[in-house]
C-alpha positions in Angstrom: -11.7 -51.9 56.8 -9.4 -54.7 57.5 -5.6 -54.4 57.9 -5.0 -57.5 59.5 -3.8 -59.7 56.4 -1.6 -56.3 55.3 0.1 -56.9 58.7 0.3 -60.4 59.1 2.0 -60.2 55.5 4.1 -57.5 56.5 5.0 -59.4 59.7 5.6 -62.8 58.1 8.5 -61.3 55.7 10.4 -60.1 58.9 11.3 -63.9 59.9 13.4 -64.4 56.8 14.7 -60.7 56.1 16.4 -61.2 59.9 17.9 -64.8 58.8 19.1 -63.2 55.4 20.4 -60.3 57.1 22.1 -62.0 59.9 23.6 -65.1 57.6 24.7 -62.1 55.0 27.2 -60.7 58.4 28.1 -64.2 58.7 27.0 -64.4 62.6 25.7 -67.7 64.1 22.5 -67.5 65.9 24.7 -68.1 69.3 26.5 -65.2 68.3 23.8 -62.8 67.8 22.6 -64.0 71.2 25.5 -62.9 73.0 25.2 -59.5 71.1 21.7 -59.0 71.8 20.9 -61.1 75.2 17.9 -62.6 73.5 17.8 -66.6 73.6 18.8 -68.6 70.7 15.9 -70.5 70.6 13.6 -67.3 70.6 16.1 -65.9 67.7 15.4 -69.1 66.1 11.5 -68.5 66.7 11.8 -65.2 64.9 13.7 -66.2 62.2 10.7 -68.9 61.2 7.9 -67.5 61.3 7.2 -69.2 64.6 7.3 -66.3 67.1 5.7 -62.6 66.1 8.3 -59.7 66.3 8.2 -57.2 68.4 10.0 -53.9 69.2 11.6 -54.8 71.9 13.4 -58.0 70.3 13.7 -56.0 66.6 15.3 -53.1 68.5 18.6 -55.0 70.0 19.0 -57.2 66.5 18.8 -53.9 64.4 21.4 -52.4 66.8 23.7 -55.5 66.2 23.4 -55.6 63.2 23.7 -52.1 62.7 20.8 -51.4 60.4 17.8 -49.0 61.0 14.7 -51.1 62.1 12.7 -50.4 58.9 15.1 -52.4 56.9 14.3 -55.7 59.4 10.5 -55.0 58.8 10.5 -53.8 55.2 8.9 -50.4 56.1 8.5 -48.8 52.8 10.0 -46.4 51.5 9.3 -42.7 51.9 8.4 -40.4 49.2 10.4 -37.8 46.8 10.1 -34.7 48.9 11.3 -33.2 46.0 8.8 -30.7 43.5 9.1 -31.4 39.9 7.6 -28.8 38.8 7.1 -28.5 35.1 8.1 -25.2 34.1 5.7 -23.2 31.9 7.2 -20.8 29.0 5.8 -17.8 27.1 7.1 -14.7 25.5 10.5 -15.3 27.2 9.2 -16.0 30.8 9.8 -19.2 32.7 7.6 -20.1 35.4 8.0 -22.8 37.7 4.8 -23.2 40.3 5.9 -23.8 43.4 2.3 -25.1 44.7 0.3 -27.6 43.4 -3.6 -27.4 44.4 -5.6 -25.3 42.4 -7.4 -22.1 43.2 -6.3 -19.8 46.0 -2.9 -18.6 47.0 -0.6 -19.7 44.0 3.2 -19.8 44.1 5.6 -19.1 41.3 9.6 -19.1 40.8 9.7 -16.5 37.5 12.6 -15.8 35.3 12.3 -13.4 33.3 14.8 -12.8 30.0 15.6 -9.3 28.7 14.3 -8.5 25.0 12.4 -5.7 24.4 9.0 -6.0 25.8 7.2 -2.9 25.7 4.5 -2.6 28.8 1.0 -3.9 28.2 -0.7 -3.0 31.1 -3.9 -5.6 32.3 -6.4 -5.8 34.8 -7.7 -9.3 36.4 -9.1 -10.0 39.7 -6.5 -10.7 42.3 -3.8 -9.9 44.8 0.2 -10.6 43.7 3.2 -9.9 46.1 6.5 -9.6 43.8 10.1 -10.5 45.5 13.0 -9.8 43.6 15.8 -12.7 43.6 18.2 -11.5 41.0 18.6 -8.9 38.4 15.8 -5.6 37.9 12.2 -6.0 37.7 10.8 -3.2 35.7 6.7 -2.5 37.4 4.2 -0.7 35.8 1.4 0.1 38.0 -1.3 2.2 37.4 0.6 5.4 36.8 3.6 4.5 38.6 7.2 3.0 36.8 9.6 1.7 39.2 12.5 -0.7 38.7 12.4 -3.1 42.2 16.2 -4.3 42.8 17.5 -8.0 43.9 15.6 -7.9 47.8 12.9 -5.5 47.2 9.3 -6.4 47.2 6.1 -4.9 46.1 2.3 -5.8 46.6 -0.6 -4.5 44.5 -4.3 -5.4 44.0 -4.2 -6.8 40.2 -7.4 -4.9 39.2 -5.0 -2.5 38.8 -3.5 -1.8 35.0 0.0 -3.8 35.8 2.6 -4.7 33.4 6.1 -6.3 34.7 9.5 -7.5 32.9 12.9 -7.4 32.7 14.8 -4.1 33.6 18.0 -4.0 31.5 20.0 -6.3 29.3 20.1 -9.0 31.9 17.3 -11.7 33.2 15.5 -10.9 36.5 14.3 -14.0 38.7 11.7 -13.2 40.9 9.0 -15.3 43.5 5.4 -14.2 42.7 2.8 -14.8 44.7 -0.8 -14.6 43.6 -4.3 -15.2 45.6 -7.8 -14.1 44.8 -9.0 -10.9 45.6 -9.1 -10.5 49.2 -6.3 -12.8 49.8 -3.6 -10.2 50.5 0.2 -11.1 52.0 1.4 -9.0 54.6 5.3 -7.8 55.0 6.4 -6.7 57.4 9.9 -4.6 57.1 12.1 -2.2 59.4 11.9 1.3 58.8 15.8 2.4 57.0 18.1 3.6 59.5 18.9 7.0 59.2 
């Protein structure tokens, strides 16, 4: 694979970005000199085509002209860190996956609203680590019925008969976590103080 006409492209647009640049801060080419030390005729160079840049001439022009050095070489520009996450609704749950490849360990911001569900326990293979953000998370597992609080966590192999929902007449918003069987999260908390 060959880059070269990608860079000499890149390279090529640099010229007339620093002539725009420099003629937009309405400084001579003598004056950018003094600035930077480098020669008006080498700054004349650059500007045409006629010399290649480099770092160590891009660096002192960026500096006078006080711009980062990707906006004298066009770098482009970097990508939405952001996750837009398309939420997914049913029965009065929101979830909103917080990864994006499929299989394995799976992320998901829940909310849950309050309304009446009535626990219908299921089994599936799996692992799924609960965290609590806001509001009470009702559990059924197995034979056990607890209510986790905002801060509490619980962990529990999915083959399990499981149910979960909201506690109360407000919403609970809650992280799951969920991997294949095998795939188990480990917390690790201090004993209470007594």
């Amino acid at each position: 694979m060959n880059d070269e006409p990608a860079l000499d492209s890149v390279l090529g647009e640099v010229g007339p970005r620093l002539r725009r640049i420099r003629r937009d801060r309405g400084a001579t080419l003598g004056a950018l000199s003094e600035v930077t030390g480098i020669s008006v005729s080498t700054l004349s160079r650059l500007e045409s085509g006629q010399r290649k840049p480099s770092l160590e001439l891009l660096l002192p022009i960026a500096r006078a002209h006080q711009v980062p050095l990707d906006e004298l070489v066009g770098a482009p520009p970097v990508g939405d860190p952001r996750v837009r996450a398309k939420p997914i609704v049913r029965h009065g749950r929101t979830m909103l996956p917080l990864t994006r490849q499929p299989g394995g360990l799976q992320a998901y911001k829940v909310v849950q609203e309050p309304g009446g569900q009535q626990p219908d326990p299921r089994t599936h293979e799996g692992y799924e680590w609960l965290y609590v953000l806001s509001g009470k998370l009702r559990l059924v597992l197995g034979e056990h019925d607890v209510v986790l609080g905002a801060g509490e966590a619980a962990e529990f192999d999915t083959r399990v008969p499981h149910w979960f929902g909201a506690a109360g007449e407000e919403s609970v918003e809650f992280l799951s976590l969920f991997g294949p069987q095998g795939e188990r999260m480990h917390v690790r908390a201090r004993p209470k103080q007594g």
